[in-house]
C-alpha positions as CSV (number, residue, x, y, z in Angstrom):
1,X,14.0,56.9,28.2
2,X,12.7,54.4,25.5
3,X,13.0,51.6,27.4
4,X,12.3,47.3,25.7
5,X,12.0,44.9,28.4
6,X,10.2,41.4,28.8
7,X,11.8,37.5,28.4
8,X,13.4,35.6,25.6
9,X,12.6,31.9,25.1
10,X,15.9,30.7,23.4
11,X,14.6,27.4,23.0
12,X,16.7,23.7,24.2
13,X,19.9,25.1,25.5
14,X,22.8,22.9,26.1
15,X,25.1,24.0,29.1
16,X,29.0,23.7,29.4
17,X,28.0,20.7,32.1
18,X,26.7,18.6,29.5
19,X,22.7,18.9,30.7
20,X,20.1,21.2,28.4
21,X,17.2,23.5,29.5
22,X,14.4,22.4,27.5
23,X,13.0,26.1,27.1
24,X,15.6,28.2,28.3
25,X,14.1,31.6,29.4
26,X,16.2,35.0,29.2
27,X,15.0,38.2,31.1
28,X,16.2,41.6,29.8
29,X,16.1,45.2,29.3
30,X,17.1,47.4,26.8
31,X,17.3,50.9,26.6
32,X,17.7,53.3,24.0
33,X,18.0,53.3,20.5
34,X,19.9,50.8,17.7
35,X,21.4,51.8,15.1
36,X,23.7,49.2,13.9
37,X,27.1,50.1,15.6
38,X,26.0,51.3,19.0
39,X,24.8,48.6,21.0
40,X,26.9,48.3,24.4
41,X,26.2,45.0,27.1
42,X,26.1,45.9,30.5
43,X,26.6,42.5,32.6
44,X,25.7,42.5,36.6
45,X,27.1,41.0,39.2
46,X,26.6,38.7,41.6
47,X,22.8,39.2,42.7
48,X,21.7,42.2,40.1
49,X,19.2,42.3,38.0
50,X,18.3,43.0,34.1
51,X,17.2,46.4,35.7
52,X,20.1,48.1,35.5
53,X,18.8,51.5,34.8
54,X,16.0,53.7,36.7
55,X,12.8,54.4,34.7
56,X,8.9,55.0,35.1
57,X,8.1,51.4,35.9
58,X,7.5,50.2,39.4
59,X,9.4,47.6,39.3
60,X,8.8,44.6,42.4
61,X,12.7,43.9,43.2
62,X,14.5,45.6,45.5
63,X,17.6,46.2,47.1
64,X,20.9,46.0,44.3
65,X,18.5,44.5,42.0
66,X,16.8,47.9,41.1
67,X,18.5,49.7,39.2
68,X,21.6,48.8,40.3
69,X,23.4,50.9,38.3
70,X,21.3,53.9,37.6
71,X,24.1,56.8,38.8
72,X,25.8,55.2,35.1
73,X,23.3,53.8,32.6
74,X,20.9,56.4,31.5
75,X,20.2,59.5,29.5
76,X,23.8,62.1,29.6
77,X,25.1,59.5,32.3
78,X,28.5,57.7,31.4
79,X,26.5,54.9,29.7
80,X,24.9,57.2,27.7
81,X,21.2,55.8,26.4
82,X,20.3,59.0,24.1
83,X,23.9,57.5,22.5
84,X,24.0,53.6,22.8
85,X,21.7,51.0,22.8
86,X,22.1,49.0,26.2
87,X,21.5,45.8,27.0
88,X,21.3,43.8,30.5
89,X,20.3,40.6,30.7
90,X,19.9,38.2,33.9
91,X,22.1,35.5,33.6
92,X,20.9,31.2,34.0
93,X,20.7,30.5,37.2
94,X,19.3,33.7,38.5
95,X,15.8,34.2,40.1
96,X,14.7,37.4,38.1
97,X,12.9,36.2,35.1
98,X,15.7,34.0,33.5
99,X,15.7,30.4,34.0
100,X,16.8,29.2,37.5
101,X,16.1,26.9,40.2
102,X,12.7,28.6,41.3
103,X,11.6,28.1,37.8
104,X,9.0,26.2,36.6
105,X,10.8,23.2,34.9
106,X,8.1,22.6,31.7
107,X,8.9,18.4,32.1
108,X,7.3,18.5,35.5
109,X,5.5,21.7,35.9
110,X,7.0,22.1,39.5
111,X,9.9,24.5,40.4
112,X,13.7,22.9,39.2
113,X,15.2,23.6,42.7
114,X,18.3,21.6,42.5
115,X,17.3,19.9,39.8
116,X,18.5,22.6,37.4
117,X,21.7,22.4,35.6
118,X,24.9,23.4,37.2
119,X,25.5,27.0,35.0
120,X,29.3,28.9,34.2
121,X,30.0,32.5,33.2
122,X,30.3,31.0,29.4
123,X,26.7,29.3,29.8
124,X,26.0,33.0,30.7
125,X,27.8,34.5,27.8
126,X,26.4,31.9,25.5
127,X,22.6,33.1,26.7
128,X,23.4,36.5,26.2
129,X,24.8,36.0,22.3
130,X,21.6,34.1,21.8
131,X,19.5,36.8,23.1
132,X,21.5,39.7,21.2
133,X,20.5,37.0,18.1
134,X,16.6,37.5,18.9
135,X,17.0,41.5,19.3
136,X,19.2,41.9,16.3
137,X,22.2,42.9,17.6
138,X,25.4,40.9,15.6
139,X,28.2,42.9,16.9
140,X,28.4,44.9,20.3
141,X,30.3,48.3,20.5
142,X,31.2,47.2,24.2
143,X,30.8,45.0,26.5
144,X,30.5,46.6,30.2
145,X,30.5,44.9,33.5
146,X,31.5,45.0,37.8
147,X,32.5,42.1,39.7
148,X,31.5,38.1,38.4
149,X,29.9,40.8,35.7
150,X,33.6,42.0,34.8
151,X,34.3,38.2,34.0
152,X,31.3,38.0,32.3
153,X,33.1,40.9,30.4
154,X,36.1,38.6,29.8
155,X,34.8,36.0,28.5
156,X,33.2,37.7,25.7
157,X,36.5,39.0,24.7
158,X,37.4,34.9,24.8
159,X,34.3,33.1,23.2
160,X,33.1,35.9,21.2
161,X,36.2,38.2,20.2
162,X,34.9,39.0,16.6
163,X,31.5,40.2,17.9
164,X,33.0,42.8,20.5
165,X,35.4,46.2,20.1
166,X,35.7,47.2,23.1
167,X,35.8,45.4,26.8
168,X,35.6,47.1,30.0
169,X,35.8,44.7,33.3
170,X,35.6,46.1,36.7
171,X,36.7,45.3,40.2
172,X,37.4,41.9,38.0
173,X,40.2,39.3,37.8
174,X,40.9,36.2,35.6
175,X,40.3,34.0,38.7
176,X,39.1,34.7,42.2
177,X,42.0,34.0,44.9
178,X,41.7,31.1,48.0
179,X,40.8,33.4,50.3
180,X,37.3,34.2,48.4
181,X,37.0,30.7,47.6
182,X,37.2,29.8,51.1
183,X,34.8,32.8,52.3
184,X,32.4,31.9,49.2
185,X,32.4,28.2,50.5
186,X,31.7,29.6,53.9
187,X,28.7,31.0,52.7
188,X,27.1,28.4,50.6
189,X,27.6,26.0,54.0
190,X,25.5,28.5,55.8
191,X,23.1,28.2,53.5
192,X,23.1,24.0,53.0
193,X,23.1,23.3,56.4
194,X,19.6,25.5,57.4
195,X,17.4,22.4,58.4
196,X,14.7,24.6,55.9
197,X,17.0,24.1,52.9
198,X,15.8,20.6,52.8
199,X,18.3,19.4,50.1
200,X,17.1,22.7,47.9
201,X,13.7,21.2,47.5
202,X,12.0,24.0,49.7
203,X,9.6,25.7,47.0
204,X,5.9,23.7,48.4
205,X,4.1,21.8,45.9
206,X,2.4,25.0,44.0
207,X,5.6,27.6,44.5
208,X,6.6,28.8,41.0
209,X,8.1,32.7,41.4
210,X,10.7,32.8,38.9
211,X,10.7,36.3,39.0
212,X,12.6,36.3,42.3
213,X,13.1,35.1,45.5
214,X,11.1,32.3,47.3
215,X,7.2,32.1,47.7
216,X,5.3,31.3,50.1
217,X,4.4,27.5,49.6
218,X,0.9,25.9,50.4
219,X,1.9,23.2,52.7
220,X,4.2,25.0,55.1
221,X,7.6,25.2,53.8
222,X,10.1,27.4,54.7
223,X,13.2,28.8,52.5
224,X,15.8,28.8,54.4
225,X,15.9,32.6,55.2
226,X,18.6,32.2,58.2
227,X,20.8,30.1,56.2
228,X,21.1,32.9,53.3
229,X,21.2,35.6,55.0
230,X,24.4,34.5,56.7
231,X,25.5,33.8,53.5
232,X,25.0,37.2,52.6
233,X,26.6,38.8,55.8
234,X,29.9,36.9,54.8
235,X,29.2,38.8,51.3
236,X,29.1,42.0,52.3
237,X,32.4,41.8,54.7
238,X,34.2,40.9,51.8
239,X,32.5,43.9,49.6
240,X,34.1,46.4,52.4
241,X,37.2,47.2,53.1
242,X,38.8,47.6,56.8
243,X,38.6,51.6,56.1
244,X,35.3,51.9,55.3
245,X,34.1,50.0,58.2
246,X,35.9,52.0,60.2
247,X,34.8,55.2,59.2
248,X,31.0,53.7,59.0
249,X,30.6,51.5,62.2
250,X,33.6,52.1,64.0
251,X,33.2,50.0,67.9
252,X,29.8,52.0,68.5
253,X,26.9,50.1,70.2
254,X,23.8,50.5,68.1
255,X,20.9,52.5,69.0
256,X,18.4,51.5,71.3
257,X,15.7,50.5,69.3
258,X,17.9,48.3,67.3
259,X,16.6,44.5,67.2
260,X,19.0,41.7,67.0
261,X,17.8,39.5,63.8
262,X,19.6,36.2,65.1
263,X,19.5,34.4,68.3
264,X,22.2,35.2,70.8
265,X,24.1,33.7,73.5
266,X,23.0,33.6,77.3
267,X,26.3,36.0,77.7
268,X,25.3,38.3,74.3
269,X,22.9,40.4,76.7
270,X,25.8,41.8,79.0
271,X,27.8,42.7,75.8
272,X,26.9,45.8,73.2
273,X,25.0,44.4,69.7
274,X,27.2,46.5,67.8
275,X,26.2,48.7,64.8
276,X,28.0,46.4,62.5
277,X,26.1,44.0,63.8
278,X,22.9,45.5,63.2
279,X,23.8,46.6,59.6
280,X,24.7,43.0,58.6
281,X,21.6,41.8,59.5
282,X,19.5,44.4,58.5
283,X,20.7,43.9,55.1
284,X,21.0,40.4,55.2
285,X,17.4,40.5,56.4
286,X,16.3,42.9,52.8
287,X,18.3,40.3,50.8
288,X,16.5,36.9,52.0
289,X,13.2,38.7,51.3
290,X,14.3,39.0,47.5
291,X,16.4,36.3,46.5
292,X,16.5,32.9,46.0
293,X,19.2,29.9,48.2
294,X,19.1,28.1,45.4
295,X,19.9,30.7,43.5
296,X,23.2,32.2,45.8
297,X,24.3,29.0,45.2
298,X,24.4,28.4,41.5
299,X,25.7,32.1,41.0
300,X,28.8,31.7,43.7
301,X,29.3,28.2,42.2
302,X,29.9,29.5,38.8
303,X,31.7,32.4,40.0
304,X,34.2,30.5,42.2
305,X,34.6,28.2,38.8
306,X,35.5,31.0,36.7
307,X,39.2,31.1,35.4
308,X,39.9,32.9,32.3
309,X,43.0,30.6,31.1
310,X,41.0,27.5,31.0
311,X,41.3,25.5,28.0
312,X,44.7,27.8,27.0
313,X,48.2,28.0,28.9
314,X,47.5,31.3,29.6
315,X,45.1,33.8,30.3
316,X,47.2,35.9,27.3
317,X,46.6,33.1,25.0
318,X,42.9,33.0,26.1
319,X,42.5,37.1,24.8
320,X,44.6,36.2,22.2
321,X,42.2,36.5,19.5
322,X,40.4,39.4,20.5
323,X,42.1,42.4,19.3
324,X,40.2,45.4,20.4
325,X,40.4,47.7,23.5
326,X,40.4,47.0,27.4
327,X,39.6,49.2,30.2
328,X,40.7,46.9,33.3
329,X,39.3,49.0,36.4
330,X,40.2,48.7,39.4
331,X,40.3,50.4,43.4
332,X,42.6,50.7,45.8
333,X,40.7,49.5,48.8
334,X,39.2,46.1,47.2
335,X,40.5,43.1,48.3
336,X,38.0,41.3,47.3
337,X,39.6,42.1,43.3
338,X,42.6,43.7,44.0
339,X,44.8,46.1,41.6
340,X,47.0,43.5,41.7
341,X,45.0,41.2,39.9
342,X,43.7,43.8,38.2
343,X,47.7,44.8,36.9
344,X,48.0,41.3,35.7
345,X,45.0,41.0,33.9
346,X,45.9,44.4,32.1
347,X,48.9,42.8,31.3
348,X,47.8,39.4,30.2
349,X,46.0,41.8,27.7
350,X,48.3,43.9,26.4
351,X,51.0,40.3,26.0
352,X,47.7,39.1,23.7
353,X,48.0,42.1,21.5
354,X,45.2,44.5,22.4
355,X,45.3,48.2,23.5
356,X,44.9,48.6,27.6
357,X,44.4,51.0,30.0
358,X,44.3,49.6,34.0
359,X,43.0,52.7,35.4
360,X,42.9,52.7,39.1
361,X,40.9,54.7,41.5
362,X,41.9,55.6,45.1
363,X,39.5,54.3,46.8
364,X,38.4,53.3,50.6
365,X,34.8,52.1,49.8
366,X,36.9,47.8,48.9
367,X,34.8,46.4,46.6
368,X,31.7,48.2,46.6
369,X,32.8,51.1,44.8
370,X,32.1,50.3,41.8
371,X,28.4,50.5,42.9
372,X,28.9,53.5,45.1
373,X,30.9,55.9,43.3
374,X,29.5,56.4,40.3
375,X,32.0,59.9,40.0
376,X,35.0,57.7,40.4
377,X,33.7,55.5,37.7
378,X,32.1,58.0,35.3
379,X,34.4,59.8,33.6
380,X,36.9,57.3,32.2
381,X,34.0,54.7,31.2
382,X,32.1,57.8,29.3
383,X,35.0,58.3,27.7
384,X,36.6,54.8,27.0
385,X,33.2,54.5,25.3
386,X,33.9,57.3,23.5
387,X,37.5,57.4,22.5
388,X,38.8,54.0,24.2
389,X,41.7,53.9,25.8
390,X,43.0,57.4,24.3
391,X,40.2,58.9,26.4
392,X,40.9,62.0,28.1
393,X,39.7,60.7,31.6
394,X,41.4,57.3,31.5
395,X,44.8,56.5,33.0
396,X,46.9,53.8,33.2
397,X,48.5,52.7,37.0
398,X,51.9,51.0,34.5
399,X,52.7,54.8,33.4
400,X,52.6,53.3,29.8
401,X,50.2,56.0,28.1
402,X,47.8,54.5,25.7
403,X,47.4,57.7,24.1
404,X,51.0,58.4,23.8
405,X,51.2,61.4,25.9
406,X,51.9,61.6,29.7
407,X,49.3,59.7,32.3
408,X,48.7,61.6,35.5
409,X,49.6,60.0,38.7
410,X,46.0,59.5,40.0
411,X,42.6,59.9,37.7
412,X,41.5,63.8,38.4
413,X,38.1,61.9,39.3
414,X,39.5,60.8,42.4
415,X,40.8,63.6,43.6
């Protein structure tokens, strides 16, 4: 797989807060071929990466953040590379080669920690048409994306309608609900009240990884590993539903040689650490060794921020100039997105004028699907790619066939 990857400087950038980046730096990856008409924008969520697709190269990230999406994006997979020319880029704010708080600021040659500039899903959109500028790339067959990514999606179909035929968000809404606020807020208090967070400022005079994650400092600073990892535990409750837990953990105590990753209570000894226990921290324990507080925080800040209808009365009005296609995705499970929000943002898009499928997949994985079942997703991305929303594997939950023949009750994917 032909495979372009390195950083973009994009020069003084000037975010939606009002506050530039004097030499705003853009990590991506692109794979395949251009040829003018083909090029498709894959947007990650929350904590991916630019590496969105497996290859040769040892990469040094782990965890989501390589190749995060590799069961999709890749040679005869439903993001076809021998076919389209895909992009990923990692948005401002991140810790994988783009610009972020553990990034060298060039005024002071130290790391920005919270001295970098609060960042939105449009700052993000607005670095991603800049970098499509510097590869050559004016208009984008699709635009592809999960989670904050399938915002991401939506706001290219806002800012940038003329530049982009087809948009696909999923396991997205316009807006995320107060329950995720209040879990997201949770999360970033874990994070600000680890004595090693230090008001952001925990990088050590010489620490500079902006490639991810924290480094080691030279005079004895900590990140505030406890702190995030909570942060992420509260994460990855909301990315799974009550069904899958179920069937994955159930009440079982876990196995003996099972360590418990945070202090416990004098009373914890008498009582079983429980295998969802030990998962939680195990991953949250992967996560704080490759990404960044700082970071987590920016990213859920400009996630939580997001709402589609700003600056318009609607989020109708907001699509209303884009006049293309829309595959809203969603899955049964995830209440993280739910269909619901998912059936109003399909219908905020067809009241703006564009053709829309909201196919919905039946589902008990909650949010995560969209990461881990990559034959529940295939099919009706291929071929919304392909054919849009007339494409043979794409349904649509309202019973309104976009093709103008009947729509199965459930995708035969699912089945």
């Amino acid at each position: 797989m032909n495979v372009d990857r390195g950083a973009v400087s994009l020069g003084t950038v000037e975010f939606e807060c009002g506050r530039s980046v004097p030499d705003l730096e853009v990590a991506y990856e692109a794979y395949g071929e251009f040829t003018g008409e083909n090029a498709v924008l894959v947007c990650h969520a929350l904590t991916g990466s630019q590496h969105v697709a497996g290859h040769d190269r040892e990469t040094d990230t782990a965890g989501q953040a390589r190749a995060w999406w590799g069961d999709i994006v890749g040679p005869g997979k439903a993001v076809d590379t021998t076919e389209y020319y895909v992009v990923c880029a990692n948005v401002p704010g991140s810790c994988y080669g783009t610009s972020g708080p553990p990034a060298e600021d060039p005024e002071t040659g130290e790391p920005y920690g919270t001295d970098f500039p609060p960042v939105t899903v449009a700052d993000w959109t607005s670095a991603q048409r800049l970098l499509l500028d510097e590869l050559g790339v004016p208009h984008l067959h699709a635009v592809v994306g999960g989670s904050v990514g399938g915002m991401n999606v939506l706001q290219w179909g806002k800012q940038h309608p003329d530049h982009v035929g087809k948009l696909a968000p999923i396991a997205a809404a316009a807006r995320l609900d107060p329950q995720c606020l209040a879990l997201d807020a949770i999360a970033r208090r874990a994070i600000t009240t680890d004595p090693n967070w230090q008001g952001g400022d925990y990088y050590g005079v010489s620490a500079s990884d902006a490639s991810g994650g924290s480094s080691d400092s030279s005079d004895g600073d900590e990140p505030p590993r406890d702190g995030l990892a909570l942060a992420r535990q509260v994460g990855h409750v909301m990315y799974l539903s009550k069904d899958s837990m179920a069937q994955k953990f159930g009440r079982r105590a876990a196995g003996r040689d099972a360590v418990r990753s945070f202090p416990t209570d004098p009373a914890g000894g008498f009582f079983p650490y429980r295998d969802v226990e030990s998962y939680l921290d195990y991953n949250a324990d992967r996560f704080a060794d490759r990404f960044d507080a700082n970071s987590y925080l920016y990213l859920t800040r400009a996630m939580d921020n997001y709402d589609l209808a700003e600056g318009f009365d609607s989020d109708a009005e907001a699509l209303g100039a884009f006049d293309g296609e829309v595959l809203v995705m969603s899955f049964s499970a995830d209440w993280h997105f739910t269909v619901e929000q998912a059936t109003a943002l399909a219908d905020a898009a067809r009241e703006a004028g564009a053709d829309v499928a909201h196919h919905v997949v039946d589902s008990d994985h909650g949010h995560d699907a969209f990461l881990v079942e990559p034959g529940s997703v295939g099919p009706p991305l291929s071929d919304f790619l392909a054919d849009g929303v007339a494409g043979t594997s794409v349904t649509d939950a309202n019973d309104t066939p976009a093709t103008g023949g009947p729509v199965p009750a459930r995708s035969p994917d699912t089945e």
